[in-house]
GUDO-90001 format. One record per residue: residue in one letter; x, y, z of N, C-alpha, C in turn. Coordinates in Angstrom, 1 decimal, decimal comma, always signed. Example, Ala and Ser with C-alpha at 12.3 -4.5 7.8 and 13.67 -1.06 7.14 Angstrom:
% GUDO-90001
+-------+--------+--------+--------+--------+--------+--------+--------+--------+--------+
| kelum |     nu |     nv |     nw |    cau |    cav |    caw |     cu |     cv |     cw |
+-------+--------+--------+--------+--------+--------+--------+--------+--------+--------+
|     A |  +13,2 |   -5,7 |   +7,8 |  +12,3 |   -4,5 |   +7,8 |  +13,2 |   -3,3 |   +7,8 |
|     S |  +12,8 |   -2,2 |   +7,1 |  +13,7 |   -1,1 |   +7,1 |  +12,9 |   +0,0 |   +7,9 |
+-------+--------+--------+--------+--------+--------+--------+--------+--------+--------+
% end
This chain:
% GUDO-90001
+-------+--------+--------+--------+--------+--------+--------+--------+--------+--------+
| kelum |     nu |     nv |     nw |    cau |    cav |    caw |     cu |     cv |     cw |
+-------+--------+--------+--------+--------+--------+--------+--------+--------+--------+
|     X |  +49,4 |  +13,6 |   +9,7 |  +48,0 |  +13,8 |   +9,5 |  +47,8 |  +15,2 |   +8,9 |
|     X |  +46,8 |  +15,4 |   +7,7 |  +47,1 |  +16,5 |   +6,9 |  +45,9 |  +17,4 |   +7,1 |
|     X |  +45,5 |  +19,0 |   +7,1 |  +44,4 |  +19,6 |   +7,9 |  +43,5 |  +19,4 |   +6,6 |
|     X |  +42,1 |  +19,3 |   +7,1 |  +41,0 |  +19,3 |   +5,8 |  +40,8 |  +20,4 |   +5,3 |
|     X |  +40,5 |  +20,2 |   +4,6 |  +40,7 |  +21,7 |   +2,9 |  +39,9 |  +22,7 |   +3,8 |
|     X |  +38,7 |  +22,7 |   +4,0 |  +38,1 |  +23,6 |   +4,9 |  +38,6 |  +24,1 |   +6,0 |
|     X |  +39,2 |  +23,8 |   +6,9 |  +39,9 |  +24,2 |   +7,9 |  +41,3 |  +25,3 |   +7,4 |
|     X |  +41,7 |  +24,2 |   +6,4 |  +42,8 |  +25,5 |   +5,5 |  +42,5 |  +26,6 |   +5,5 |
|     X |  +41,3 |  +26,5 |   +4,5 |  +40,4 |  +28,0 |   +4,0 |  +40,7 |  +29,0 |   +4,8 |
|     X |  +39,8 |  +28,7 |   +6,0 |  +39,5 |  +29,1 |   +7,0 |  +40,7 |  +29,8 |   +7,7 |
|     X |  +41,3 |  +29,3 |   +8,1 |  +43,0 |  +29,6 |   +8,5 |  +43,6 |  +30,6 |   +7,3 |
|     X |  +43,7 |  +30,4 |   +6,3 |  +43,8 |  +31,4 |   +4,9 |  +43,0 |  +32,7 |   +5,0 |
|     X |  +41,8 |  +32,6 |   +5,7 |  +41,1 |  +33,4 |   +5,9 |  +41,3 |  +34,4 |   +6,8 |
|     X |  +41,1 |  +33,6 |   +7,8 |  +41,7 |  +34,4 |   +9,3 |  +42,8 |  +35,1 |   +8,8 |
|     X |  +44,4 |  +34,6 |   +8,5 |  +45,5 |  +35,1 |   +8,2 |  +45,0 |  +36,1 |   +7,6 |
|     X |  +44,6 |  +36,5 |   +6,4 |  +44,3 |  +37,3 |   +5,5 |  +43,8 |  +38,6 |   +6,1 |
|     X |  +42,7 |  +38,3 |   +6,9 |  +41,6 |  +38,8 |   +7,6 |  +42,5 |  +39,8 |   +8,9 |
|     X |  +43,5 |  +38,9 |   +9,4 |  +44,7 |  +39,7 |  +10,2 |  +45,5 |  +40,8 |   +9,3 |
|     X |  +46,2 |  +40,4 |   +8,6 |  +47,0 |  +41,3 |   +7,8 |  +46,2 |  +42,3 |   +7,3 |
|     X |  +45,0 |  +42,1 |   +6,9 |  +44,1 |  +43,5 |   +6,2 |  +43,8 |  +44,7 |   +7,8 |
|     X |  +43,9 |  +43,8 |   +8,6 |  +43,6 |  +44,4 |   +9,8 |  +45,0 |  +45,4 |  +10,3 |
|     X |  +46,2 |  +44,3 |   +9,8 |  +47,4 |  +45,3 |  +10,9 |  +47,3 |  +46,3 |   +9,5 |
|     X |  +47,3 |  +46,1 |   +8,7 |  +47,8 |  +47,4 |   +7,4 |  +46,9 |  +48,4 |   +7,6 |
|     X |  +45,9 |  +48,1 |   +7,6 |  +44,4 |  +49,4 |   +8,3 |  +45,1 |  +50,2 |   +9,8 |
|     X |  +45,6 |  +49,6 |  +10,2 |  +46,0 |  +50,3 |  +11,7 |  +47,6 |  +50,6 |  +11,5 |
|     X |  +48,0 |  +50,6 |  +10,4 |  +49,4 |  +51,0 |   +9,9 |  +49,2 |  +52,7 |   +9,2 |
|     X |  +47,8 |  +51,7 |   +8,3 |  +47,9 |  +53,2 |   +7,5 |  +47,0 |  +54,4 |   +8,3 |
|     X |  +46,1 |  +54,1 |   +9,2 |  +45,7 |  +55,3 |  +10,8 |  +46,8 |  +55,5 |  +11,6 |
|     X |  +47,8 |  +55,0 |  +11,9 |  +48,7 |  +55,5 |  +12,3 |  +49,4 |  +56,5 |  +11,6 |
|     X |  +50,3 |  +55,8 |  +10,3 |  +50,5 |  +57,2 |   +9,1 |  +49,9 |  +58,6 |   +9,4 |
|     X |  +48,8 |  +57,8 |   +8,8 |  +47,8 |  +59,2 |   +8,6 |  +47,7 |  +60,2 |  +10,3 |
|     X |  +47,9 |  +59,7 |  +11,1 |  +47,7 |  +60,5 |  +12,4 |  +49,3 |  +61,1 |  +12,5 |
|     X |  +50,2 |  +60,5 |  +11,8 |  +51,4 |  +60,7 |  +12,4 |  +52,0 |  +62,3 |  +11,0 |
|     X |  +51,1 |  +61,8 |  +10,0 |  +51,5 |  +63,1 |   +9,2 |  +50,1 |  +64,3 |  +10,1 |
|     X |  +49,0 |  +64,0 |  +10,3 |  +48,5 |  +65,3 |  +11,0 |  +49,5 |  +65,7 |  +12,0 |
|     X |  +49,9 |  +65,1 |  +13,0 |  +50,6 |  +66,1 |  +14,0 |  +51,6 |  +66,1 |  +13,4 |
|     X |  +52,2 |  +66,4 |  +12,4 |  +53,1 |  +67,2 |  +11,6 |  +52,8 |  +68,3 |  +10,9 |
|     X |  +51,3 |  +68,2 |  +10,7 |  +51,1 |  +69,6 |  +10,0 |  +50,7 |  +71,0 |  +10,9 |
|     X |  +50,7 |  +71,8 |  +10,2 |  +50,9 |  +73,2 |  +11,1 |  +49,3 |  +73,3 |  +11,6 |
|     X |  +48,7 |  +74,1 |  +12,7 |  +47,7 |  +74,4 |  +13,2 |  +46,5 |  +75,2 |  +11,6 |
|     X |  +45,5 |  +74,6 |  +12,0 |  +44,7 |  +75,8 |  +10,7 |  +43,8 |  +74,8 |  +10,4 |
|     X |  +43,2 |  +75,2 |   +9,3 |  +42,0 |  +75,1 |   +8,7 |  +41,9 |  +73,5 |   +8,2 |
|     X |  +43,3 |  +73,3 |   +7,2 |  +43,7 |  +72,3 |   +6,9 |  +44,0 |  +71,6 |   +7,6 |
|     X |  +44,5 |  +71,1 |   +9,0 |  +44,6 |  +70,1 |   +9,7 |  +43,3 |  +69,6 |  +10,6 |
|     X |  +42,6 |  +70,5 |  +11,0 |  +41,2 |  +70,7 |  +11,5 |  +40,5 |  +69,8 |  +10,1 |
|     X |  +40,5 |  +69,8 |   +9,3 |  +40,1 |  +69,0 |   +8,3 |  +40,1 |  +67,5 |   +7,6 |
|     X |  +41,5 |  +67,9 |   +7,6 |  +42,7 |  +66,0 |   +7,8 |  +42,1 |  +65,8 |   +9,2 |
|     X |  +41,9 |  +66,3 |  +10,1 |  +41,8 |  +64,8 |  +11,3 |  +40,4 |  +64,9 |  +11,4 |
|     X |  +39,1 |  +65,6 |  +10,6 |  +37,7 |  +65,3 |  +10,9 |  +38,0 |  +63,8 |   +9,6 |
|     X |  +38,7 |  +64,3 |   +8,8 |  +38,2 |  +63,2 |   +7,6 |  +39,0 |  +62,0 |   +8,0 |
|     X |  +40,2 |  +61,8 |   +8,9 |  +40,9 |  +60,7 |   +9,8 |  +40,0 |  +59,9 |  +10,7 |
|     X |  +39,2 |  +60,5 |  +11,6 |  +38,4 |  +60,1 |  +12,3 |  +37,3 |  +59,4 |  +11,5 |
|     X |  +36,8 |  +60,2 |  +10,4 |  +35,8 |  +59,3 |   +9,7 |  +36,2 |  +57,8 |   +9,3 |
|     X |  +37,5 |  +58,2 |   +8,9 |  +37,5 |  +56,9 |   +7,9 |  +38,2 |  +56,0 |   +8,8 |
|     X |  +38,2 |  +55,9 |  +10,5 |  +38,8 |  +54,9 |  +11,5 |  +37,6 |  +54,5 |  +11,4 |
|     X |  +36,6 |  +55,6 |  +12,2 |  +35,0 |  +55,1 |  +12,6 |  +34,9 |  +54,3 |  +11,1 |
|     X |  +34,7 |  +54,4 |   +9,8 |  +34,0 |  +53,9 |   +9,0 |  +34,5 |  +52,2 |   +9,1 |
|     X |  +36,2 |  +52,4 |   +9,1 |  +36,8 |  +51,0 |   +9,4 |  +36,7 |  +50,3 |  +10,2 |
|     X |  +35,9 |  +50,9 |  +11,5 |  +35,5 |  +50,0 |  +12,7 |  +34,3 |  +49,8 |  +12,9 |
|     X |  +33,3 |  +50,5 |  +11,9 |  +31,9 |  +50,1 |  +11,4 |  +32,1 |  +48,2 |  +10,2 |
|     X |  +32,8 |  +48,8 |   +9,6 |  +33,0 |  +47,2 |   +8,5 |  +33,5 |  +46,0 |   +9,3 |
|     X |  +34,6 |  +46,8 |  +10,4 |  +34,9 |  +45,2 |  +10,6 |  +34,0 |  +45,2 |  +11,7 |
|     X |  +33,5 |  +45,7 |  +12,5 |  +32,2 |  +44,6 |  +13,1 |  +31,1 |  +44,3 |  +12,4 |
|     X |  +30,8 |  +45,0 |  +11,2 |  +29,6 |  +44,1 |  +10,5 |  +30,0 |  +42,9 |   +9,2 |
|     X |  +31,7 |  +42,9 |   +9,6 |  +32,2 |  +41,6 |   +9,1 |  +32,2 |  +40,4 |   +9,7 |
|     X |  +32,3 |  +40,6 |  +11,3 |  +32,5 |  +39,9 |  +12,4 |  +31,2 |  +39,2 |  +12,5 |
|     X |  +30,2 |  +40,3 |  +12,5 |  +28,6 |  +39,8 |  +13,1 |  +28,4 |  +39,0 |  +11,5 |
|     X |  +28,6 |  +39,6 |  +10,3 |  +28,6 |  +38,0 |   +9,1 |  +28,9 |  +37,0 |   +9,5 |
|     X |  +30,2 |  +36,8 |  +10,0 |  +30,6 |  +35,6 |   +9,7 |  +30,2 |  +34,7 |  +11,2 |
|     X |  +29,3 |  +35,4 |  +12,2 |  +29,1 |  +35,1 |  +13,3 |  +27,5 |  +34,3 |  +13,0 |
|     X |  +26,9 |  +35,0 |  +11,8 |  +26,2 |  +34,5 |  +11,9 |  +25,6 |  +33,2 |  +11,1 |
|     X |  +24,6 |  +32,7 |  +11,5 |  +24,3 |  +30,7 |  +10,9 |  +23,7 |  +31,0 |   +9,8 |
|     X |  +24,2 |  +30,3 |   +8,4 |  +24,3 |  +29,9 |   +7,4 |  +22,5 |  +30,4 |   +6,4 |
|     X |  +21,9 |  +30,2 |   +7,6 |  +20,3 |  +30,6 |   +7,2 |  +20,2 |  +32,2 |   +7,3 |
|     X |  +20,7 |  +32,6 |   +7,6 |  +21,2 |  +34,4 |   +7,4 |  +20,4 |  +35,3 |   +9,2 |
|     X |  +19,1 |  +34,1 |   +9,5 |  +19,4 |  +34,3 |  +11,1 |  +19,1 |  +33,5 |  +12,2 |
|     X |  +19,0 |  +33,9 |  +13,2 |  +18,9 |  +32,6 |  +14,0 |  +17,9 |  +32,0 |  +14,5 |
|     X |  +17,7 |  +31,2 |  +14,9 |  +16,6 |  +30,2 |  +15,2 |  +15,1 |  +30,9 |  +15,6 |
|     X |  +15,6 |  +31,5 |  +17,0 |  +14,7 |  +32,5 |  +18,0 |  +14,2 |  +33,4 |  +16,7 |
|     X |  +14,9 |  +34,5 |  +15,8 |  +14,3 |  +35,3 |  +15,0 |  +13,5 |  +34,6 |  +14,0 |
|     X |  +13,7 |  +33,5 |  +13,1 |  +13,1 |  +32,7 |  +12,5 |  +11,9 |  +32,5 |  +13,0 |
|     X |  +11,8 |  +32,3 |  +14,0 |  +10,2 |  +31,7 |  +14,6 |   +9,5 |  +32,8 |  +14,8 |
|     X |   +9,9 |  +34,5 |  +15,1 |   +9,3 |  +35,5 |  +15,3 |   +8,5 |  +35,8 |  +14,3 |
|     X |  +10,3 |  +35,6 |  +12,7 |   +9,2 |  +36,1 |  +11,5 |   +8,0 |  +35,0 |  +11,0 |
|     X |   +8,0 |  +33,6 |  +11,6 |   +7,3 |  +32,8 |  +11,0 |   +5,3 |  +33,3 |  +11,7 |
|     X |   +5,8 |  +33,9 |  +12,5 |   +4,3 |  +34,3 |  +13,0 |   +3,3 |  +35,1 |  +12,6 |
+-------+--------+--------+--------+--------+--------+--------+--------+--------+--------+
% end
């Protein structure tokens, strides 16, 4: 029995959606593992404010990638629809 093209997708997706995910938490690790290599100062104080940004920025997208794909096709849900219909 062979999976329907949509379910494929979907699974292609996910997978995809994984890997983009471990390589992001490969390359925060890198990145953290060269700051505690570098010497104390101005410059490291800097690499880990601009480290910290760009985790937070990456854990800002993927939950507003999550709450996308969480949400129904009408862009919202039912209960809000009826709010704005009033």
């Amino acid at each position: 029995m062979t999976t329907p093209p949509r379910q494929r997708r979907k699974k292609r997706k996910q997978a995809r959606q994984k890997l983009n995910d471990e390589l992001l938490a490969l390359e925060q690790q890198n990145q953290q593992d060269w700051l505690d290599l570098q010497e104390e100062g101005t410059q490291k104080k800097l690499a880990r404010i601009d480290a910290d940004y760009d985790r937070q920025k990456a854990e800002i997208e993927k939950k507003a990638r999550e709450l996308a794909e969480a949400e129904p096709k009408g862009g919202r849900h039912r209960h809000q629809r009826r709010r704005a219909d009033r």
